[in-house]
ZAMARGU-4260 file (C-alpha; in steps of 0.2 Angstrom, whole numbers, plus 5000, padded with zeros to 4 digits):
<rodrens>
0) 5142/4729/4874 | 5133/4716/4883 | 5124/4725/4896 | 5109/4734/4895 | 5104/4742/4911
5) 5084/4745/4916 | 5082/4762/4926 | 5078/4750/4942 | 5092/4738/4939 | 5101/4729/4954
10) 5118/4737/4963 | 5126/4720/4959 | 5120/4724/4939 | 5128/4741/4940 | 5143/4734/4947
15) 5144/4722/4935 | 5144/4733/4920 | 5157/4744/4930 | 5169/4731/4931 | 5167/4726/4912
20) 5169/4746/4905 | 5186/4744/4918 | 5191/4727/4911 | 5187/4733/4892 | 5194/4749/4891
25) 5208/4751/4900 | 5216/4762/4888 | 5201/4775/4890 | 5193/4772/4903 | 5203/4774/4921
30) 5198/4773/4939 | 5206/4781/4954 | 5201/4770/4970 | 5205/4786/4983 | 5193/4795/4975
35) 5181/4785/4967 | 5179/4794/4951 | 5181/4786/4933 | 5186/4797/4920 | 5185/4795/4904
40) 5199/4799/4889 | 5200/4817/4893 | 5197/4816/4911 | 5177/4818/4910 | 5170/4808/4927
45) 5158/4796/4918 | 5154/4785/4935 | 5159/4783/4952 | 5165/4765/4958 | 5157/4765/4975
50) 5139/4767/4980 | 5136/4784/4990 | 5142/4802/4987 | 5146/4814/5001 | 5144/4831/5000
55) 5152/4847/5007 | 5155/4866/5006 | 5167/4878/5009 | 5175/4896/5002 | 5194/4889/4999
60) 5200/4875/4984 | 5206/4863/4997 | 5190/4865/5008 | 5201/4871/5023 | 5189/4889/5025
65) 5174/4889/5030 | 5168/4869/5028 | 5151/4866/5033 | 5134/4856/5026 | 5126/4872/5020
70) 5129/4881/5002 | 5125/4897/5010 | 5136/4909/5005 | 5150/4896/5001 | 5160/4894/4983
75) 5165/4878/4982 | 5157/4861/4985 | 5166/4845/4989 | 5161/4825/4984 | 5168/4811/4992
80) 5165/4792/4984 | 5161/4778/4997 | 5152/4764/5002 | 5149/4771/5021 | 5134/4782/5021
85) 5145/4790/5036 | 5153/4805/5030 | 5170/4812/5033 | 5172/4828/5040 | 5190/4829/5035
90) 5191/4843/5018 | 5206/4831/5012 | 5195/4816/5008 | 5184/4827/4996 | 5188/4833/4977
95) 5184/4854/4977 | 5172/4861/4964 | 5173/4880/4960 | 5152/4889/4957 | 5154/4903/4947
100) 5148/4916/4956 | 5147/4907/4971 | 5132/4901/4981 | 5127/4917/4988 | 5111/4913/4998
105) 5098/4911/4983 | 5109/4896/4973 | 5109/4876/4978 | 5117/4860/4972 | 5105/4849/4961
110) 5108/4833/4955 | 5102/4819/4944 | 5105/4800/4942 | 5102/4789/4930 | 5108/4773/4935
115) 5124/4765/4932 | 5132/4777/4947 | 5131/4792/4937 | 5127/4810/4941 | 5124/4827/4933
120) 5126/4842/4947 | 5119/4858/4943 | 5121/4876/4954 | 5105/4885/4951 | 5092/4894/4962
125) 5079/4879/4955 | 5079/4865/4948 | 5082/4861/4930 | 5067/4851/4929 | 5057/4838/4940
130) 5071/4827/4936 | 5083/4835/4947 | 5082/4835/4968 | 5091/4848/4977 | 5104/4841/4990
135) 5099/4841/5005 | 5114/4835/5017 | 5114/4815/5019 | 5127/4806/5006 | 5116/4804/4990
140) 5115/4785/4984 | 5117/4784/4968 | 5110/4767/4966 | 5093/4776/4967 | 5087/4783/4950
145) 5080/4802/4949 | 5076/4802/4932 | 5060/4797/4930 | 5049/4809/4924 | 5031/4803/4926
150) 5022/4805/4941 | 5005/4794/4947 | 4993/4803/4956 | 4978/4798/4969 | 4967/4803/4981
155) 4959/4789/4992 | 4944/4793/5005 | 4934/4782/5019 | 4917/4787/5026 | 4907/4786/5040
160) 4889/4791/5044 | 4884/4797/5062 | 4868/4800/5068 | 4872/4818/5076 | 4885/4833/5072
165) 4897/4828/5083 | 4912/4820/5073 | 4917/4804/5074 | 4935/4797/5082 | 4950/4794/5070
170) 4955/4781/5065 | 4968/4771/5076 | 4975/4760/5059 | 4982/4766/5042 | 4980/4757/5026
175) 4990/4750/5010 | 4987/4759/4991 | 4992/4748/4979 | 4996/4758/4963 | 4993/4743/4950
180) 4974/4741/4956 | 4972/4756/4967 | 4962/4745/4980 | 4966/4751/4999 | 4955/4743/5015
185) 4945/4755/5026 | 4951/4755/5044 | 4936/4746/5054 | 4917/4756/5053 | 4924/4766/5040
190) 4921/4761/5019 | 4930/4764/5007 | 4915/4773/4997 | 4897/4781/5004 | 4886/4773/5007
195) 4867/4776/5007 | 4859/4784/5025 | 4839/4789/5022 | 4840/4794/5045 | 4835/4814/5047
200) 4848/4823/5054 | 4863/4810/5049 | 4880/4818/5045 | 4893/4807/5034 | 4912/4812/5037
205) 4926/4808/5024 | 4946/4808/5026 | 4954/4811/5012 | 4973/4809/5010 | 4979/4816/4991
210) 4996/4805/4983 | 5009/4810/4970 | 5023/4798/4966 | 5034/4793/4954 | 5030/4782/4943
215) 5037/4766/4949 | 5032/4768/4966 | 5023/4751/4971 | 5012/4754/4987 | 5010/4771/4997
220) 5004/4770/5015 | 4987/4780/5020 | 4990/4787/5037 | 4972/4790/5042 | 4979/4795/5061
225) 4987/4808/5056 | 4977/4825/5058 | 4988/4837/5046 | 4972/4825/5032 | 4958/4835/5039
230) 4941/4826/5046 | 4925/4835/5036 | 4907/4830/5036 | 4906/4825/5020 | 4885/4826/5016
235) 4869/4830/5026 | 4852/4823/5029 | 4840/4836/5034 | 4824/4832/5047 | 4809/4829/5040
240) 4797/4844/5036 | 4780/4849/5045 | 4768/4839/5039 | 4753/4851/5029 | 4736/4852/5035
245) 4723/4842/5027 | 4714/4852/5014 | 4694/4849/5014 | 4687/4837/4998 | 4682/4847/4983
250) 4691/4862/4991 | 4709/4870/4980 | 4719/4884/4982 | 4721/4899/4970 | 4730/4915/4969
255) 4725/4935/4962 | 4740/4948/4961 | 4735/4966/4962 | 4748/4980/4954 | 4746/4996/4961
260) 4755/5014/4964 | 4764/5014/4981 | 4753/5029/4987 | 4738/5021/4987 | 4730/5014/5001
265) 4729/4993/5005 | 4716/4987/4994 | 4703/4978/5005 | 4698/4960/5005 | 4689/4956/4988
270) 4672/4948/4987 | 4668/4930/4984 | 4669/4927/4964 | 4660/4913/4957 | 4671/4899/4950
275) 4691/4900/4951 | 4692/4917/4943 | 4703/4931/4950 | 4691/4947/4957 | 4688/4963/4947
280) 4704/4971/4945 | 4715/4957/4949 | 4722/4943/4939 | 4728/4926/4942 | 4745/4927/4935
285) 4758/4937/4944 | 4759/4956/4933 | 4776/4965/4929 | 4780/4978/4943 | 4788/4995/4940
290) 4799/5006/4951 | 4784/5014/4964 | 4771/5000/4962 | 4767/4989/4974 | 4763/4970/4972
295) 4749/4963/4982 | 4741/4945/4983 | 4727/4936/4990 | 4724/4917/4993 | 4708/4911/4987
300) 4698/4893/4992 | 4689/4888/4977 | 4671/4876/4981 | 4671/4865/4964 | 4656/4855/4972
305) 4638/4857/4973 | 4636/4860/4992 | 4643/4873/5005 | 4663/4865/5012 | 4672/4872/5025
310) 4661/4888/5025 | 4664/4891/5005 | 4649/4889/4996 | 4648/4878/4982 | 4654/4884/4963
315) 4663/4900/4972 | 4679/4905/4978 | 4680/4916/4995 | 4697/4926/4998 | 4710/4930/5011
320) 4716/4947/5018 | 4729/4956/5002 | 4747/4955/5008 | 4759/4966/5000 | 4773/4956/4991
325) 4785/4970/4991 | 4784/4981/5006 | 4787/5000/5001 | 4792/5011/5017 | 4805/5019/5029
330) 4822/5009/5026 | 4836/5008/5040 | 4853/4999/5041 | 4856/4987/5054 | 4866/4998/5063
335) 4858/5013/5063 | 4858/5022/5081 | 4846/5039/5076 | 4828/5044/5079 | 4817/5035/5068
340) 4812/5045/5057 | 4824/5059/5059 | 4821/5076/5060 | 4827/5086/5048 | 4840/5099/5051
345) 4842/5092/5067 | 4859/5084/5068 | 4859/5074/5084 | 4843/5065/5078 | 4853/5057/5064
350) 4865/5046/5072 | 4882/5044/5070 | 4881/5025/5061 | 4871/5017/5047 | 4858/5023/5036
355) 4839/5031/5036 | 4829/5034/5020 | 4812/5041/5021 | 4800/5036/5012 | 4787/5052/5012
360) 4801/5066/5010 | 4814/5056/5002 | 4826/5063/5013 | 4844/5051/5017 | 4854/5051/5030
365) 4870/5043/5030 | 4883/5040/5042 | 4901/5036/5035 | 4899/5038/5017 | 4913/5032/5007
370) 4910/5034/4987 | 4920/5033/4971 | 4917/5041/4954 | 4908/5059/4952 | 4895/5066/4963
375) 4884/5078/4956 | 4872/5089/4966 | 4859/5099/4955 | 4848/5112/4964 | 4847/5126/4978
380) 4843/5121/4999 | 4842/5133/5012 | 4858/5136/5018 | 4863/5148/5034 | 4858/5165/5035
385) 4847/5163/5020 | 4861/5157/5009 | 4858/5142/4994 | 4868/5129/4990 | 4870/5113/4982
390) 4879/5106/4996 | 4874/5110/5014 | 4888/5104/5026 | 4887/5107/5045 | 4904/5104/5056
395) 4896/5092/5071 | 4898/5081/5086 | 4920/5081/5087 | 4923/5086/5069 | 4932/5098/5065
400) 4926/5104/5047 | 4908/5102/5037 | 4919/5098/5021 | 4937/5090/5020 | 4943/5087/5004
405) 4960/5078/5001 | 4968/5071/4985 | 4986/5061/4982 | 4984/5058/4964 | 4999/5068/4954
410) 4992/5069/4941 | 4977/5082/4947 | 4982/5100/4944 | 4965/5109/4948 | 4967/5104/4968
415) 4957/5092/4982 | 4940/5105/4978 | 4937/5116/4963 | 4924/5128/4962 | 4918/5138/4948
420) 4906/5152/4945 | 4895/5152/4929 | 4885/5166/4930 | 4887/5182/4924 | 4878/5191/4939
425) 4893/5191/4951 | 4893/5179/4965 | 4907/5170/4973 | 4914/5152/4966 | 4916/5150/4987
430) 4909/5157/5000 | 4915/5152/5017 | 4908/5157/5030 | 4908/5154/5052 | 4899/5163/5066
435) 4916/5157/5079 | 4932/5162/5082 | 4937/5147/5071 | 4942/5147/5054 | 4930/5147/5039
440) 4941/5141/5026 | 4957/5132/5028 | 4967/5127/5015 | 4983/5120/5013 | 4994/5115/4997
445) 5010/5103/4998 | 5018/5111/4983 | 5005/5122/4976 | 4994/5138/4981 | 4982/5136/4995
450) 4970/5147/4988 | 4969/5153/4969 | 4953/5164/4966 | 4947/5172/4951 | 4935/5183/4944
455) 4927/5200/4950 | 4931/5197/4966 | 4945/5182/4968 | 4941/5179/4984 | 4934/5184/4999
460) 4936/5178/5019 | 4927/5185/5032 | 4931/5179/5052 | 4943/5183/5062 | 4955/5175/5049
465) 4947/5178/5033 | 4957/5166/5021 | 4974/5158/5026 | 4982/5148/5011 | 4998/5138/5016
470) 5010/5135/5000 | 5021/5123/5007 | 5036/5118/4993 | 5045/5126/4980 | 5034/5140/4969
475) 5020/5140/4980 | 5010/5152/4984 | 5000/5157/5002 | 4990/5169/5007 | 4985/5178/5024
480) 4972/5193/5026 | 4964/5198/5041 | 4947/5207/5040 | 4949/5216/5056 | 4964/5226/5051
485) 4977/5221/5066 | 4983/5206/5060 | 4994/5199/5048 | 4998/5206/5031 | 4998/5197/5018
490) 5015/5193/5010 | 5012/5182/4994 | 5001/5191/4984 | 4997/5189/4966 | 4986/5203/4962
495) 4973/5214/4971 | 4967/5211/4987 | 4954/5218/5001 | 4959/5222/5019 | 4945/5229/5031
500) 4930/5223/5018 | 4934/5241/5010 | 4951/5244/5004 | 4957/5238/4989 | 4977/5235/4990
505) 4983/5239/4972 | 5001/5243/4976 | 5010/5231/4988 | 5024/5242/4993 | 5012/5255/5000
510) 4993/5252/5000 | 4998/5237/5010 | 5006/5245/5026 | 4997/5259/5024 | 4982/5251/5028
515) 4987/5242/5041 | 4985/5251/5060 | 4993/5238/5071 | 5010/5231/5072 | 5014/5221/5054
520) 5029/5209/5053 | 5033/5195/5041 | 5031/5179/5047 | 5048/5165/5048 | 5059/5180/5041
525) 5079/5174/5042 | 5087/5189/5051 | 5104/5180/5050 | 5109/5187/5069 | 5101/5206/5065
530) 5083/5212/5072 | 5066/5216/5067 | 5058/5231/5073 | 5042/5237/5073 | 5042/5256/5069
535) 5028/5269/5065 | 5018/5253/5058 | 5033/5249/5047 | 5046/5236/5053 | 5063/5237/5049
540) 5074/5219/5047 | 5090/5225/5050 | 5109/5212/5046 | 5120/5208/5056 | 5133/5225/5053
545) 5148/5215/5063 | 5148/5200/5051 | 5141/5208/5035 | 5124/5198/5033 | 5112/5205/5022
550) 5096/5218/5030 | 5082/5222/5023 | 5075/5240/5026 | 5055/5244/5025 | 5050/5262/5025
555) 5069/5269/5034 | 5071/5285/5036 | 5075/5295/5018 | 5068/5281/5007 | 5049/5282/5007
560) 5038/5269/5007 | 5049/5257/4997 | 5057/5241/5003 | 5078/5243/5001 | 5091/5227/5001
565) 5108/5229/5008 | 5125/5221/5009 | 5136/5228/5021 | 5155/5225/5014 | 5166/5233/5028
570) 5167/5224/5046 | 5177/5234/5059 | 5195/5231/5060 | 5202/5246/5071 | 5218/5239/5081
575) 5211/5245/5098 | 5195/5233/5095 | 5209/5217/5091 | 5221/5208/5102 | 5235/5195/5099
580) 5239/5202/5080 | 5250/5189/5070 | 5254/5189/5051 | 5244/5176/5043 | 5248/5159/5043
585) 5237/5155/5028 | 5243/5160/5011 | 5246/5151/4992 | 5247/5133/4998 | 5229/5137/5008
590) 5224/5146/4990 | 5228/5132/4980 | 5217/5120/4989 | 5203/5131/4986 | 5189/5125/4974
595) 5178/5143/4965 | 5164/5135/4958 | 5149/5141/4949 | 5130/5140/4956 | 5112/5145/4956
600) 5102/5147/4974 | 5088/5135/4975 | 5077/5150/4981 | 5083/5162/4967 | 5066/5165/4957
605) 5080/5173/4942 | 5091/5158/4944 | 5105/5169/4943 | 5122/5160/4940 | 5135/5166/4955
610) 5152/5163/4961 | 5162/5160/4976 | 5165/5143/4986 | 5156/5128/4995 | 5156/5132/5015
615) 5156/5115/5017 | 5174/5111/5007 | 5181/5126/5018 | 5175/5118/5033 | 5184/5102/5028
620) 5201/5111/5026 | 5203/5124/5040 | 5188/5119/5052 | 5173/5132/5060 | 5187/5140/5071
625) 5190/5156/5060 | 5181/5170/5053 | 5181/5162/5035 | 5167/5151/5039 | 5156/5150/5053
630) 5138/5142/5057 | 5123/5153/5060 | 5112/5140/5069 | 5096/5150/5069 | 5096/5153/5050
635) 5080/5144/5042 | 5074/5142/5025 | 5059/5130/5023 | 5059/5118/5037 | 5078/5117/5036
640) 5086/5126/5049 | 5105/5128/5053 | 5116/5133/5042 | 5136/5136/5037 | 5142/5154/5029
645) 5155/5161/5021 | 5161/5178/5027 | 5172/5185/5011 | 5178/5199/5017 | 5188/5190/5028
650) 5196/5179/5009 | 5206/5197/5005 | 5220/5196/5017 | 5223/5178/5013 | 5221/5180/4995
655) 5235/5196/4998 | 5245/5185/5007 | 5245/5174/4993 | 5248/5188/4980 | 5264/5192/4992
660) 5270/5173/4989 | 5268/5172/4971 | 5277/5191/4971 | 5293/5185/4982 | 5294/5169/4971
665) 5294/5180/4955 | 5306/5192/4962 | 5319/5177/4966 | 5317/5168/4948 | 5322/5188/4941
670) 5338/5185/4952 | 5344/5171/4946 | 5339/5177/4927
</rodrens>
C-alpha cells in the first residue's frame, strides 16, 4: 500500500487513501454514497467517505419515536455521513443502532478516531479510556484525531509588587504559551517571574492559569482577564522592627531561673552577685519543671569593668524583679459567664457557659460537657439529707432532670445507666429520691424493662410516684407503684414488691388488691365494646355479651379473689328480637371461597398455634355489612388502634346451609344410581 498516514495528516491525504482502497479493492471493499459507510467483505464499516458524522437518538429502528439529540432514556442512536456540519432532522437520512439495554439515564455514546475517517463508538456510563470523548451533540469531524494518549501540562504565572494591601487591577490583555519553548509575555507591569522588593509593607500578587493538552497542541491562550484564575498576594514584606535601646559600654545581659513548688510564695529580688554568676539558689540555665512547680526568672546587667556604669558597680551583676515563666492560678474559658470564683454548692454562681477551675480547692465547673470513653468517679461527697455519693447531680435553671442517660447502641444489653451494689451491708444500687411533686426516677425502655432491680430489696421509690418503668415493645416489662396507696397498681410484676413502704406483695392475685384502698384499674385495657367497673376495690372488665367478645372477671361474686377469663358462645337470636327473616343467601359456593389457615397471636406469650380465618380475606369477599366480620374501631393493642373481627357464631348457619347443599346434591346423584 503506498500510503502511510501520520495521526495529523491532511483531509486531502485521507481522501486520497480512500479513493485508492476504493479503486484497489473493489471486490472487497464497497462504498454506498447515500450513506456514506464503507464496508468491508463481510459488511464491517471500516471508514466513512465524507467528513462529518451526525448523530441522533430515538426508541424505534427507523428513528420515527421519540428522535431527539439526548441519549436519555432512548435505545437506539442514528449516524448520518456528510460534508454539511448542518444536521438533518429527518430519521430517514440516519442508519439505526440498537444499545443493549438501552441508554437508560446513566449510559452515553463515546467515540474515538484515529484518522483515515474511522471511528470506534462505545455505549457505556464512562469512558473506555482518555482516548475516547463522550458525544456531545454537534456532528463529530472525523478529520480530527482522539487518539492521542499523551497529555502536556503547565502552569504559567505573572507577578506584580504593590506597595500596600490593596490588590492590583487585572490585566486588560492575554498572552501566547508556546508548548515547544514554554515562553509566554507578561501583560504590561506585570513579569513573567518575581522579582526582588526589599520596601516594608510591599505585597507581590501572582495569577496563575494551570494547562493540560494534548500532546500536539502548539500554542494555548493565557486569559489573564478572566477572574474564574484567582488573583492572590503571592509573598509579604513585613515593616521594620523597633529599633533596641543602646546598651551602656562594658554593660551584658544575663539570665538566673528559679524552680520552685507552686505554694510557695514570689521569691524576692536577689542581691547583687559579683561576676556573671547566677544568685544562691538560682542557676543560669533554664532547670526541668515538674507538674506543681513554678518557673521563675530574673534579668541581670553584669559590670565587666573597673568602674561604677549605669548605676552597676564594676565586676558585679545587679538583678531585676523574678517574673514567673509559668503562671499557676484560677483558669477560666473565654466564655465563662459565672462568679469568679464560684461558690460552691451554689448553682446560679456557676454560669451556664464555659469553664472555671480553682486553683486552691481544685474544685471544676463546667458548662456543656460532652465526653467519650469511661468516666470513673471514686469517693463519697455530701449529698442531700446527709446522703453520699459519687455523683451529686442537682436538676437546675429549665432542666428537667440532674441525670439523663440515653444510649442507641444495639449492641448494649445492661441499659443507658447500670448501677451495682457491692457491699454486703445492704444498701440500694439506686436511690432516687425528690422533695416535689415530680418524679424521682423516670425511666423508659423501647424494647426492654424500664426498671430491673435486684438484691435484698430490688428497688425502692418513694414520691408521689415511687418508680414508673415504661416497657414499650415486644417482651418488655414496666412497672408502676405508688407509695401512698391510692394510686396505680402495678400490673407487670416480676417478683415481690412493696406498696405503702410496709407491705410486701407476695401473691399478685390477692396481696395486691387487697392492699390497695382506693379505686385500682388497669391502664390501656381492650374492653372490645364491654365495661370496666370499679367494685368493693375490685374492678370487673366485663365483654361484650351481644357480640361474644371475651371479659375478664376480677374478684366476681362466687369466685374469690382470683382473676377468671370468659368467652361467651351464645348471642341472642329469639324471633321477637329479629325482623325481615330470609333463608340465607350464602351457602357451598361462599364456603368454598373460604381460606382456614393456621396462626400464632403476636401477643400470645405460649405461642399457641390456632385456627380459623383472616378478617381481612372475609372482608374482601362479602364486605363489613354482616355479622361475619365487623370493625371494632376502639380496639388497641400497642399503639395500633382499630381493628377487624370475626364473629364465629354467626359461620354455623352458613356452614349448615352448606352441609344442606352438599346433602341435596348427594341425594340427586343416589337417584339417578
Amino acid at each position: 500500500m503506498p500510503f502511510l498516514l501520520d495521526s495529523d495528516a491532511l483531509p486531502s491525504e485521507m481522501a486520497e487513501s480512500i479513493n485508492y482502497l476504493l479503486a484497489n479493492f473493489g471486490a472487497n471493499l464497497t462504498a454506498d454514497p447515500n450513506s456514506g459507510e464503507i464496508s468491508g467483505p463481510s459488511g464491517i464499516i471500516v471508514a466513512y467517505l465524507y467528513r462529518y458524522l451526525a448523530v441522533k437518538y430515538a426508541d424505534s429502528a427507523d428513528g420515527s419515536v421519540n428522535f431527539s439529540n439526548s441519549p436519555t432514556n432512548r435505545e437506539y442512536y442514528g449516524l448520518r455521513n456528510t460534508n454539511d456540519t448542518i444536521e438533518s432532522t429527518n430519521p430517514a437520512d440516519y442508519i439505526w443502532n440498537k444499545v443493549v439495554g438501552g441508554f437508560g439515564t446513566t449510559k452515553f455514546l463515546f467515540y474515538q478516531t484515529n484518522g483515515g475517517r474511522q471511528i470506534n463508538f462505545v455505549a457505556a456510563t464512562t469512558a473506555p479510556d482518555s482516548t475516547y470523548l463522550q458525544e456531545s451533540g454537534p456532528a463529530i469531524d472525523l478529520d480530527i484525531v482522539t487518539t492521542t494518549t499523551a497529555y502536556n501540562t503547565a502552569a504559567p504565572s505573572i507577578y506584580i509588587w504593590t506597595s500596600t494591601s490593596t490588590p492590583p487591577a487585572r490585566p486588560l490583555t492575554t498572552s501566547t504559551y508556546t508548548w515547544a519553548t514554554g515562553a509566554y509575555t507578561a501583560p504590561s507591569g506585570w513579569t513573567t517571574a518575581p522579582i526582588t522588593n526589599t520596601t516594608p509593607g510591599s505585597y507581590l500578587w501572582a495569577i496563575t492559569i494551570v494547562l493540560v493538552v494534548n500532546s500536539n497542541t502548539v500554542t494555548s491562550t493565557l486569559d489573564w482577564t478572566n477572574g474564574a484564575y484567582p488573583l492572590y498576594a503571592f509573598s509579604y514584606n513585613g515593616d521594620d522592627g523597633t529599633p533596641g535601646a543602646t546598651g551602656a559600654n562594658g554593660i551584658s545581659a544575663i539570665t538566673a531561673f528559679l524552680v520552685q513548688n507552686q505554694s510557695a510564695a514570689a521569691p524576692s529580688t536577689p542581691s547583687n552577685t559579683f561576676g556573671p554568676t547566677a544568685p544562691a539558689g538560682w542557676s543560669l540555665t533554664a532547670p526541668s519543671v515538674a507538674v506543681g512547680e513554678v518557673l521563675w526568672y530574673s534579668f541581670g546587667r553584669y559590670n565587666s569593668s573597673a568602674a561604677t556604669l549605669d548605676g552597676v558597680p564594676a565586676g558585679q551583676t545587679v538583678w531585676g524583679v523574678p517574673t514567673a515563666a509559668s503562671v499557676f492560678q484560677d483558669i477560666r474559658s473565654d466564655n465563662w459567664n459565672g462568679s469568679n470564683p464560684p461558690t460552691a454548692g451554689t448553682i446560679s454562681t456557676h454560669g451556664t457557659a464555659g469553664y472555671y477551675i480553682q486553683r486552691s480547692t481544685g474544685d471544676m465547673y463546667l458548662n456543656s460537657v460532652y465526653g467519650r470513653g469511661v468516666a470513673r468517679f471514686d469517693g463519697a461527697n455530701s449529698g442531700t439529707g446527709g446522703i453520699t455519693a459519687a455523683i451529686i447531680a442537682n436538676a437546675s435553671l429549665a432542666q428537667n432532670a440532674g441525670v439523663e442517660a440515653l444510649t442507641n447502641n444495639t449492641f448494649v444489653t445492661a441499659g443507658a445507666v447500670r448501677a451495682f451494689n457491692q457491699s454486703s451491708g445492704g444498701g440500694n444500687a439506686i436511690y432516687a429520691f425528690h422533695s416535689g411533686s415530680g418524679r424521682a426516677l423516670l425511666a423508659q425502655s423501647v424494647s426492654g424493662t424500664g426498671v430491673e432491680g435486684t438484691g435484698t430489696t430490688g428497688v425502692i421509690g418513694t414520691g408521689t410516684t415511687g418508680v414508673r418503668g415504661n416497657g414499650g415493645g415486644p417482651g418488655g416489662l414496666g412497672v408502676i407503684a405508688f407509695d401512698d396507696g391510692s394510686g396505680v397498681a402495678a400490673l407487670d410484676v416480676l417478683g415481690p414488691m412493696r406498696i405503702n413502704n410496709s407491705t410486701l406483695v407476695t401473691n399478685l392475685n390477692a396481696d395486691l388488691l387487697d392492699n390497695f384502698q382506693g379505686s385500682a384499674y388497669a391502664r390501656t385495657f381492650a374492653t372490645n365494646s364491654g365495661d370496666a367497673t370499679p367494685s368493693n376495690s375490685r374492678i370487673v372488665l366485663n365483654g361484650n355479651t351481644a357480640t361474644g367478645i371475651p371479659g375478664a372477671y376480677v374478684g366476681t361474686s362466687g369466685s374469690g379473689d382470683t382473676v377468671i377469663f370468659t368467652v361467651q358462645t351464645t348471642s341472642p337470636s329469639d324471633v321477637r328480637l329479629k325482623k325481615e327473616i330470609h333463608d340465607t343467601d350464602l351457602g357451598l359456593e361462599f364456603v368454598n371461597k373460604l381460606r382456614p389457615v393456621s396462626y400464632k397471636l403476636k401477643a400470645d406469650p405460649k405461642q399457641q398455634k390456632g385456627y380459623g380465618f383472616i378478617a381481612d380475606e372475609v372482608e374482601d369477599l362479602i364486605g363489613l355489612d354482616s355479622s361475619l366480620i365487623y370493625h371494632e374501631p376502639d380496639w388497641q393493642v400497642g399503639d395500633q388502634k382499630g381493628f377487624k373481627v370475626i364473629h364465629y357464631p354467626s359461620y354455623i348457619a352458613v356452614l349448615t346451609k352448606a352441609i344442606q347443599e352438599l346433602s341435596a346434591e348427594v341425594a340427586a346423584l343416589k337417584a339417578k344410581g
